[in-house]
C-alpha positions in Angstrom: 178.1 62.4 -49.4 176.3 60.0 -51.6 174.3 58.1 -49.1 173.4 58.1 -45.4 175.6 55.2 -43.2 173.5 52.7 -41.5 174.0 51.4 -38.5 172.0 47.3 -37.5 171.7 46.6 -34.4 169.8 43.0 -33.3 168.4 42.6 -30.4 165.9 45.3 -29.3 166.1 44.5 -24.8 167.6 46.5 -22.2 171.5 45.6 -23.9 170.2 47.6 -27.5 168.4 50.0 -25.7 171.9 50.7 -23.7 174.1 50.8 -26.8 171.1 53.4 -28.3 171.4 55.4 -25.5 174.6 55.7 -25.8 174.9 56.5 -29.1 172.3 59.2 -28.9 175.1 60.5 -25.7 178.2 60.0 -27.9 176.8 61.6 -31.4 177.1 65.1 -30.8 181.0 64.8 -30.1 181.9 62.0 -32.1 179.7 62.4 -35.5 178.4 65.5 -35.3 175.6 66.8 -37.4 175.5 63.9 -40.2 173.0 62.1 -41.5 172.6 58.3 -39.7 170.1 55.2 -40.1 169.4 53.3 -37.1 167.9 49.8 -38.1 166.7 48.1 -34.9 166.0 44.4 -35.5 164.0 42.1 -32.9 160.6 40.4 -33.3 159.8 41.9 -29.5 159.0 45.6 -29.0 162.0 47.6 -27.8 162.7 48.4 -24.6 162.0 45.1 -23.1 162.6 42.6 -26.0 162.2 39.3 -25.3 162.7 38.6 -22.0 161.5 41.5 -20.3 158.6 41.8 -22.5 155.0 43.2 -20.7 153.2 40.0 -22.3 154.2 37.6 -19.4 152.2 36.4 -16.2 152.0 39.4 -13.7 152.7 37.1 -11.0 156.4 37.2 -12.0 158.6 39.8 -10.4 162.0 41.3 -11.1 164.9 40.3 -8.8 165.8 43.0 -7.6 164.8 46.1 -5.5 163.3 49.4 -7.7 165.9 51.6 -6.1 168.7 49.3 -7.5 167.5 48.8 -11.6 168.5 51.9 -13.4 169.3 52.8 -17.2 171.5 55.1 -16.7 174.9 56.1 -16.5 176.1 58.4 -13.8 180.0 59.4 -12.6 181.4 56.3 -11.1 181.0 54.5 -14.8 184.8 54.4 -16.3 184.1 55.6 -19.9 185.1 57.8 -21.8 181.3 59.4 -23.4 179.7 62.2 -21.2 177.2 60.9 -18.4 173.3 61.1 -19.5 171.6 61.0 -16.4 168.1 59.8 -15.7 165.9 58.0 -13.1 166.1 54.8 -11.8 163.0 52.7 -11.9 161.7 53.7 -8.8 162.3 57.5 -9.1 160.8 57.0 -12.5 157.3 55.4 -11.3 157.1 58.8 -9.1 158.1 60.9 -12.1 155.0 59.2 -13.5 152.9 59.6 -10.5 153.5 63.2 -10.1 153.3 64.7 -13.6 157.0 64.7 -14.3 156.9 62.1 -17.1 154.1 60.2 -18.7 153.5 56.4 -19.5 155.5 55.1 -22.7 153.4 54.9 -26.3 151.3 52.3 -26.7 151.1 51.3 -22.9 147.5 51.3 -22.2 146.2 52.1 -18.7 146.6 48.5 -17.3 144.6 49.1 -13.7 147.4 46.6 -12.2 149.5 48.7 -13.8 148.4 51.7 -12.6 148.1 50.5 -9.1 151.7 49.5 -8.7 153.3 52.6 -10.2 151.0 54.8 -7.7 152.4 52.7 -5.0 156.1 51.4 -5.8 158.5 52.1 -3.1 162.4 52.1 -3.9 162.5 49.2 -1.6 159.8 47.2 -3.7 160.4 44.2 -5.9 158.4 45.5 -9.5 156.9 43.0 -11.4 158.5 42.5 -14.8 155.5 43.7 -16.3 156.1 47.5 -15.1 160.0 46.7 -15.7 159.0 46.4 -19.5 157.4 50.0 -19.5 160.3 51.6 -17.6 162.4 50.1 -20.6 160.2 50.9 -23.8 160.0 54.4 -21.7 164.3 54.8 -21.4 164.3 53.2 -25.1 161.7 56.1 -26.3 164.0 59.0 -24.2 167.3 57.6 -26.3 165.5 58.0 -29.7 164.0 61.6 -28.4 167.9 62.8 -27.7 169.4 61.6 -31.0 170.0 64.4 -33.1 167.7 64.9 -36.4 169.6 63.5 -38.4 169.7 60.7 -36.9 166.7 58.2 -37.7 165.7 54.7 -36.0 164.0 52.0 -37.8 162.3 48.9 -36.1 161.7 45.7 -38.0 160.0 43.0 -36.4 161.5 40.6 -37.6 164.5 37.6 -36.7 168.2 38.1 -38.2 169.4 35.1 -39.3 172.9 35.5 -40.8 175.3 38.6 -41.6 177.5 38.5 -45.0 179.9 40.8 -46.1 183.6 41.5 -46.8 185.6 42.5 -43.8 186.0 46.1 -45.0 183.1 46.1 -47.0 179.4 47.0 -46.4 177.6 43.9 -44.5 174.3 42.6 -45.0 171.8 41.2 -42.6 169.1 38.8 -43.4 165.7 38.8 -41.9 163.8 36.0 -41.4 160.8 36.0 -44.8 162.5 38.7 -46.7 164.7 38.4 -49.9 166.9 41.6 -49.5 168.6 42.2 -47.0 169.4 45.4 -44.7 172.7 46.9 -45.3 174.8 48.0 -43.1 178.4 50.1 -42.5 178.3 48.5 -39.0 176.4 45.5 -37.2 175.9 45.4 -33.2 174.4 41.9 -32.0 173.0 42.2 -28.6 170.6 39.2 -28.8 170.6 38.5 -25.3 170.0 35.3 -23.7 170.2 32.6 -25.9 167.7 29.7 -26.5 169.9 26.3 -27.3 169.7 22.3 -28.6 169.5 20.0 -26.2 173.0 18.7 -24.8 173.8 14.4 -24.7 172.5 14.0 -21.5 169.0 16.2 -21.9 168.6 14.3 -25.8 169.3 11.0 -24.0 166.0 12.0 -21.0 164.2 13.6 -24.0 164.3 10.1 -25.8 163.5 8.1 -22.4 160.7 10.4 -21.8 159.1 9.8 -25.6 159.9 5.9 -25.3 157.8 6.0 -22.4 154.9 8.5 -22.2 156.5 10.8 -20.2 157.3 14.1 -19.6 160.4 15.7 -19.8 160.8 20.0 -19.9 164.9 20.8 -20.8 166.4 23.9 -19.5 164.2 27.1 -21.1 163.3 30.1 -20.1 160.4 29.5 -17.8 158.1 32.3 -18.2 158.2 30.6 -22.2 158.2 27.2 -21.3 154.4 25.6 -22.1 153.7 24.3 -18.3 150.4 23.0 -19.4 152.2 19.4 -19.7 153.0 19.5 -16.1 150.6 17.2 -14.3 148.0 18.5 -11.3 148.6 16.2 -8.2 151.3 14.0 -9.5 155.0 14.2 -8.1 157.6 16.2 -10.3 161.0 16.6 -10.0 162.8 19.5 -10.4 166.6 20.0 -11.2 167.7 23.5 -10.1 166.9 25.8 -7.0 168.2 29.4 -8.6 166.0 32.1 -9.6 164.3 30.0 -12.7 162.8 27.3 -10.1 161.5 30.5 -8.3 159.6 31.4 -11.2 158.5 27.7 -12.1 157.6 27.4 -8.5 155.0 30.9 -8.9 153.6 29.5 -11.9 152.7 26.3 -11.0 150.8 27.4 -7.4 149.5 30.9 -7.7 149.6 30.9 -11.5 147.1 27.6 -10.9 144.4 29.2 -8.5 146.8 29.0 -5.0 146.8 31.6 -3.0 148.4 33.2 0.4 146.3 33.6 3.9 148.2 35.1 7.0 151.9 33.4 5.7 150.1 29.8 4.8 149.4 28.7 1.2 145.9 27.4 0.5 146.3 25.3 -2.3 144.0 25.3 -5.6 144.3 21.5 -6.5 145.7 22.1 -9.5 149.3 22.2 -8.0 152.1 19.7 -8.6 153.7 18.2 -5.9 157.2 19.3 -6.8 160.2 17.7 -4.9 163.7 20.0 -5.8 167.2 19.4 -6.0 170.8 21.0 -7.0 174.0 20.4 -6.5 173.9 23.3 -3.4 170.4 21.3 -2.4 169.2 25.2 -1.1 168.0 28.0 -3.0 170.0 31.0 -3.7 170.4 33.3 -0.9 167.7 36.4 0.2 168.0 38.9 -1.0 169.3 41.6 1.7 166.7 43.3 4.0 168.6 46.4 5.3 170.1 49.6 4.0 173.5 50.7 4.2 174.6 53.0 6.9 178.1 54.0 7.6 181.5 53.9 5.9 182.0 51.8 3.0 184.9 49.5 2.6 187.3 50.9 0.0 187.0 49.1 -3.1 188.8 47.4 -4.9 191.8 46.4 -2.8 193.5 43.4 -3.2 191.5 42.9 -7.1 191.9 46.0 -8.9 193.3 47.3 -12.5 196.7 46.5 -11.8 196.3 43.0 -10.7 193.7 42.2 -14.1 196.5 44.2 -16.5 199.3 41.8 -14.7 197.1 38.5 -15.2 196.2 39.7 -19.2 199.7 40.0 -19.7 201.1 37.0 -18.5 203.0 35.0 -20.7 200.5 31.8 -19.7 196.3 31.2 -19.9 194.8 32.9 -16.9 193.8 29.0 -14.8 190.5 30.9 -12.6 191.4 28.7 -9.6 194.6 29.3 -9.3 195.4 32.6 -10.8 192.0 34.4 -9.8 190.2 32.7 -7.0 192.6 33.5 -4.3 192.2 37.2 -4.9 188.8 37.2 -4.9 188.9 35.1 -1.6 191.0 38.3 -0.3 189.0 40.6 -1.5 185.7 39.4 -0.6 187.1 38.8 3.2 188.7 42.8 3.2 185.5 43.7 2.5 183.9 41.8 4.9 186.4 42.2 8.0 186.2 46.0 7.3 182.5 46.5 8.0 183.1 43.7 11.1 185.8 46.0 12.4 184.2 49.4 11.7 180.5 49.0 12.4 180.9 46.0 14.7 184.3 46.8 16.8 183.2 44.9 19.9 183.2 41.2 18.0 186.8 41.9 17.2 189.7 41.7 19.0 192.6 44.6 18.4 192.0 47.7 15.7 191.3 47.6 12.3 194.7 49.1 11.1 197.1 46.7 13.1 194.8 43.6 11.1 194.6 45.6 7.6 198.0 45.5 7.6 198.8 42.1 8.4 195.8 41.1 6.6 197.3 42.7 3.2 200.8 41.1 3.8 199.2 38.0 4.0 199.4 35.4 1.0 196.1 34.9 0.3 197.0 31.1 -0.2 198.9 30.9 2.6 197.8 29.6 6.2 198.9 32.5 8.1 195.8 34.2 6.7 193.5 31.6 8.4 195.5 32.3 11.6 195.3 36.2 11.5 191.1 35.5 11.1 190.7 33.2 14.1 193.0 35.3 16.1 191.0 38.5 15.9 187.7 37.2 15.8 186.7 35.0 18.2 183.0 34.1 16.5 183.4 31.5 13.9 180.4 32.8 12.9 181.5 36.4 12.4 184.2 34.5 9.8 183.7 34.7 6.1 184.0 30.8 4.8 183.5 31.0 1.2 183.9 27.5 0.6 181.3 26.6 3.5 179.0 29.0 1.7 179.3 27.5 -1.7 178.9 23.7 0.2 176.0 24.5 2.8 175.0 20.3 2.9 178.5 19.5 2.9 178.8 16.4 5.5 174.8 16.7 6.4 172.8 13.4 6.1 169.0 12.4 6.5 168.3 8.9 6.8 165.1 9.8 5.0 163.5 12.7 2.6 160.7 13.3 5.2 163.9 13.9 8.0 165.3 16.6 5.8 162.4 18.5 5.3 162.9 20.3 8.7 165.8 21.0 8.1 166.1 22.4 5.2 163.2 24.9 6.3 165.4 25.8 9.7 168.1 26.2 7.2 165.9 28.7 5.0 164.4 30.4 8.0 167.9 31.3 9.4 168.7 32.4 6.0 166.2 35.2 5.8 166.8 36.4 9.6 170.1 36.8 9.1 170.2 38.5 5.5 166.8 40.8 7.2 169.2 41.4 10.2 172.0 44.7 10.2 173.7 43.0 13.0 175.1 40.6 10.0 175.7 44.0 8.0 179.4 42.4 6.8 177.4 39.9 4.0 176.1 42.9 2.8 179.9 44.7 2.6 180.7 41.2 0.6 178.0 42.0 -1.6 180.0 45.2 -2.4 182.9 42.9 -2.9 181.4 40.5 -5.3 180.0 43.7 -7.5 183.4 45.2 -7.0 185.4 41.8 -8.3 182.7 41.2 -11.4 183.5 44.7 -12.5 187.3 43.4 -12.8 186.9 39.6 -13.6 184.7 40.3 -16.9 187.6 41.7 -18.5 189.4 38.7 -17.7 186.9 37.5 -20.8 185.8 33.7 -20.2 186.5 32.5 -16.6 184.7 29.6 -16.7 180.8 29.0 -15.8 181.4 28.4 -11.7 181.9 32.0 -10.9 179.0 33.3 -12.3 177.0 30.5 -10.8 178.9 31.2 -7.6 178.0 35.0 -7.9 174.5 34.3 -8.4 174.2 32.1 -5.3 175.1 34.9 -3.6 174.6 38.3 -5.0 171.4 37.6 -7.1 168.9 35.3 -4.9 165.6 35.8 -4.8 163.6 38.4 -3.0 162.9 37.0 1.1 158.7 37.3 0.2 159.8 34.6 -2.3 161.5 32.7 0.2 158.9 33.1 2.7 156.2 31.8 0.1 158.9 28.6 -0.5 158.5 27.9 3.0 154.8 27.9 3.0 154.8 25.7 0.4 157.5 23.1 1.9 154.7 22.9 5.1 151.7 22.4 2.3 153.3 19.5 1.0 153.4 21.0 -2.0 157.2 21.7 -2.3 159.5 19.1 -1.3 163.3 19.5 -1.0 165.5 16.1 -2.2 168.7 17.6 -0.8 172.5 18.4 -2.2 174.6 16.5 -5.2 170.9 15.8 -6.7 171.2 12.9 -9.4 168.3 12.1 -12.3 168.7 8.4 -13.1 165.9 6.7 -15.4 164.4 3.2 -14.9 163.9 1.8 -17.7 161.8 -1.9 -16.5 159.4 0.9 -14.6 159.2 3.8 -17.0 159.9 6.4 -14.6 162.3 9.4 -13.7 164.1 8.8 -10.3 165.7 11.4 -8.0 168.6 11.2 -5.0 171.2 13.2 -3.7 174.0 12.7 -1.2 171.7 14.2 2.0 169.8 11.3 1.5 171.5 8.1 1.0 170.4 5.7 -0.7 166.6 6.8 -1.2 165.1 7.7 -4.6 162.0 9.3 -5.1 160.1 8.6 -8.5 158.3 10.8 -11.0 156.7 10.6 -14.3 157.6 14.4 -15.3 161.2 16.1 -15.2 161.7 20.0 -15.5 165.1 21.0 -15.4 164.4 24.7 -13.9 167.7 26.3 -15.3 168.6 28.4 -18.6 170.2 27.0 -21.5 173.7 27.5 -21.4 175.2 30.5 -23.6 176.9 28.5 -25.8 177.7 29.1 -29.8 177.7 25.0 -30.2 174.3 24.7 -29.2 172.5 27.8 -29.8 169.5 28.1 -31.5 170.2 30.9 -32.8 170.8 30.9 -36.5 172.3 34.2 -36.3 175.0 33.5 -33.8 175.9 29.9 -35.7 176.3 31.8 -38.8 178.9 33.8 -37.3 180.9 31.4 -35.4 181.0 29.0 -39.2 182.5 32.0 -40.5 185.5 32.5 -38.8 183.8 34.1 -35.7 186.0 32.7 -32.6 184.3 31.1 -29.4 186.3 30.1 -26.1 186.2 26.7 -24.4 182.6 27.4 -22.7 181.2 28.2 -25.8 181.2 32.7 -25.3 182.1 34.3 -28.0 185.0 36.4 -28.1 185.0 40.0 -28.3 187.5 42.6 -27.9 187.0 44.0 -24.5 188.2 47.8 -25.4 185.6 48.3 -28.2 183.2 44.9 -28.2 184.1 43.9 -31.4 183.8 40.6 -32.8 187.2 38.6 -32.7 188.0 35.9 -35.6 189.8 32.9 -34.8 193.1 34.4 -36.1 192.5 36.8 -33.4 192.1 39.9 -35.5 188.6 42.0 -34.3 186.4 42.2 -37.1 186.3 46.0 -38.1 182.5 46.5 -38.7 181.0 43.6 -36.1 180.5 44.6 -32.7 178.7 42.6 -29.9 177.6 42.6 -26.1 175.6 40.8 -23.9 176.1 36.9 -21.9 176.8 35.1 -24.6 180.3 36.9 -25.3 183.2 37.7 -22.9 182.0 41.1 -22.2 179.4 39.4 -19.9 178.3 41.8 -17.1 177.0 40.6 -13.7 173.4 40.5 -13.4 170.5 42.0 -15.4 171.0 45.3 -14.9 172.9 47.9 -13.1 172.4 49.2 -9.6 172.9 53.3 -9.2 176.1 54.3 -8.3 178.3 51.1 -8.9 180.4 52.1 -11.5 178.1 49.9 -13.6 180.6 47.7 -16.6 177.5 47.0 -18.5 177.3 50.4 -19.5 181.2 51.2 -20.0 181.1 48.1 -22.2 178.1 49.9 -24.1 180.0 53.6 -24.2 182.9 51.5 -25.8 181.1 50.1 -28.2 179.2 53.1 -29.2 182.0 55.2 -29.3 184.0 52.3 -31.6 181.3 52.4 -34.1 180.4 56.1 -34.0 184.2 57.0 -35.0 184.2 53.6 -37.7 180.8 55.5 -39.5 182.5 59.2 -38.6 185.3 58.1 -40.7 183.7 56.0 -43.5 181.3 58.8 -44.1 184.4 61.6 -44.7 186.0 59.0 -47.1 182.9 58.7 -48.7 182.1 62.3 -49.4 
């Protein structure tokens, strides 16, 4: 053939290195010994790209347990390309330890770095500094496998648009460079997106300039400049997820504090930070315990048939109505299996006699209620979703100093229980909610509640974190301004004010606002030049602001519907959004059948422009 086919793909984090490695698995079936160019674009190293980059605070930690981040695929993913196994993180750091694989190149010998590989347990949260070599490690394997004709090139650089005819060669412009990269095919996998300020953040953003204040919008913390953020003065903070957990490490042991026998001994350069939400709690623990025993069978009442029936129907799929109930079901099978199995004697009758009824049951209906109460006596051994997702619901303090208390009884009963096996049924719903994300993404754009929902849940922070909050809440440093949190601005006083509905009535006042959140993935507001060229040129985007893809193959759908033939991509700003960061062993992991998809869609596109070509 006359020349080699090229292949762009932007965004050099864990989603590229997951479509490389996948493309290294798929090659030797699908496009066979040709020649192929690679062109990896991202101004971060690969591996970790942006996010997940080693330059970032060692103080910061992943969210999740070593034994449950893996690369990998393994025979529960649903895809059609063969299964490259390889270590999770945590089997990895032994490799290391033992011989068995050496450190990524370029990673020096970091003696922190060192330390915590020679002593990572599976059961260990990482830091995200050691997550970042696990990745530029898996990224340097899926280069290794690709055959030799295959070649990868990375330019540091941004993308900012794509041209091209639709069946026509495309080409991507880098950021300072007059020519551009061409390319038979394009894969965005940008990641997490930075974005414009929304009304209500430009309308605080001007209040805060008018008046000397200062005012940090949603960002992602570990890049937000927290210099501005004043030692010894009040602070409020809008949002308890996982980015207040990182605002809250930054500002205390990222500022001197430190931890002595579970009590914080402050530095003096803290803020005092008071934090609200619309929950008014954080996210829950992280679970404690193992799983031991059966698993529930999964999924039950939310499988393939019931997500083929719903993308077929002759009307939009409405979430609440068309979805939620489903997942209500689902979530409570799971749970009422582990109660009856591992827990028999806080249940009255067998666990066949209530399956049965259970599944008969309309999952709207009241006689599902009344099958729950009548074979388990413990409210408390009852799965209440909508008590979960509403903990402050009907709870009042006639003052902020009341609910302090409170809220760290709340937090403390939090960790025993998810620490405690005896409540082993939250961590069969766990199963559920990883079993019903694996179905619900391919519902495309359900609306942002369920992901926030999921989070609340599934994705909370590890208990040490938890355990440190609490320390702070008795330091005074960290104060909790309860549920339906408002941020109101006084105009006649210059200030930021705070209330929720816990507290009636009372505000508290600050000079500084940081809204501890990420921007929302939206193609309206994104900063990305990149994604905004696409969506002005015919690139479609749902009501939430995702951009669509085609959920067989991940390529890019036009507003006419049609998927663009040489545009692919994946990651949470499209409707192939996958639950969490990454993928736990053994879950059937939709992240990477998303990837296979996509590789395998743009192996056989380049398979088959190549033979016309030659």
């Amino acid at each position: 053939m006359s020349r080699t086919p090229a292949l762009v793909v932007i965004g050099a984090g864990p989603r590229g290195t997951g479509l490389i490695e996948r493309i290294a698995a798929n090659v030797p079936a699908l496009y066979g010994d040709r020649p192929l160019t690679v062109h990896l674009v991202d101004p971060y190293p690969p591996g970790g790209g942006r996010i997940w980059r080693h330059d970032q605070s060692p103080l910061l930690w992943m969210n999740s347990m070593a034994e449950d981040v893996t690369m990998f695929t393994d025979d529960t993913v649903r895809q059609e390309g063969p299964v490259r196994p390889g270590p999770a993180l945590h089997t990895w750091a032994a490799d290391i330890r033992d011989g068995r694989a050496t450190l990524p190149d370029g990673v020096g010998a970091e003696p922190e770095l060192l330390d915590e590989i020679k002593t990572l347990e599976g059961t260990d949260f990482p830091s995200r500094r050691l997550q970042s070599v696990y990745l530029r490690w898996v990224y340097e394997q899926a280069v290794a496998a690709l055959p030799e004709g295959v070649t990868v090139h990375w330019h540091r650089d941004t993308a900012l648009r794509v041209t091209g005819p639709r069946e026509g060669r495309q080409q991507v412009w880098l950021e300072g460079r007059g020519t551009p990269l061409l390319a038979d095919a394009v894969a965005v996998t940008i990641g997490h997106l930075d974005a414009e300020r929304d009304p209500e953040q430009a309308e605080l953003a001007d209040f805060a300039d008018r008046h000397g204040l200062v005012h940090l919008p949603p960002d992602f913390t570990a890049d937000t400049d927290l210099s501005e953020v004043p030692a010894g003065e009040p602070v409020i903070v809008r949002g308890f997820g996982l980015a207040f957990v990182d605002l809250m490490v930054l500002l205390t042991e990222g500022r001197g504090g430190r931890y002595e026998d579970g009590e914080y001994v402050p530095s003096g350069r803290e803020p005092l930070l008071h934090i609200g939400s619309r929950r008014g709690v954080p996210y829950h623990s992280k679970i404690g315990y193992a799983w031991e025993g059966e698993r529930p069978p999964l999924p039950r009442f939310l499988g393939p048939e019931l997500t083929e029936a719903l993308l077929k129907a002759d009307r939009p799929v409405d979430f609440r109505r068309d979805v939620w109930p489903h997942v209500d079901k689902e979530l409570g099978y799971a749970h009422y299996h582990r109660l009856f199995t591992a827990h028999p004697e806080r249940t009255t009758g067998d666990w066949a006699g209530f399956e049965a009824q259970y599944a008969a049951a309309d999952p709207s209906g009241p006689e599902l209620a009344a099958l729950v109460a009548a074979a388990v006596p413990d409210p408390e051994d009852r799965l209440d979703l909508e008590a979960l997702d509403h903990p402050l619901k009907g709870v009042r303090h006639p003052s902020f100093d009341a609910l302090q208390e409170g809220l760290r009884g709340y937090i403390t009963a939090d960790l025993e229980r998810r620490h405690d096996p005896g409540r082993s049924p939250d961590l069969a719903v766990f199963l559920g909610l990883l079993s019903a994300y694996g179905q619900l993404i391919r519902l495309g754009d359900i609306g942002g509640w369920w992901h926030g929902f999921f989070s609340y849940l599934a994705s909370g922070p590890p208990g040490p974190r938890l355990h440190q909050l609490l320390a702070l809440s008795r330091a005074g440093v960290v104060r909790f301004l309860g549920a339906g949190m408002t941020v109101e601005t006084d105009e006649r006083r210059g200030l930021f004010l705070a209330g929720s509905a816990t507290v009636p009535g009372q505000r508290m006042a600050a000079r500084t606002l940081v809204e501890a959140r990420l921007p929302d993935p939206t193609l309206e507001r994104t900063r990305s030049p990149l994604l905004r060229e696409l969506h002005e040129d015919g690139a479609a985007a749902t009501a939430t602001g995702l951009l669509r893809v085609a959920p067989d193959s991940g390529r890019i759908l036009g507003r006419d519907g049609r998927p663009h033939p040489r545009r692919f991509a994946l990651g949470p700003f499209t409707t192939a959004r996958a639950g969490g960061a990454f993928t736990r062993p053994r879950t059937g992991g939709p992240a990477f059948r998303q990837n296979d998809a996509t590789a395998r869609t743009a192996l056989a596109l380049l398979r088959d422009l190549a033979a016309s070509d030659g």
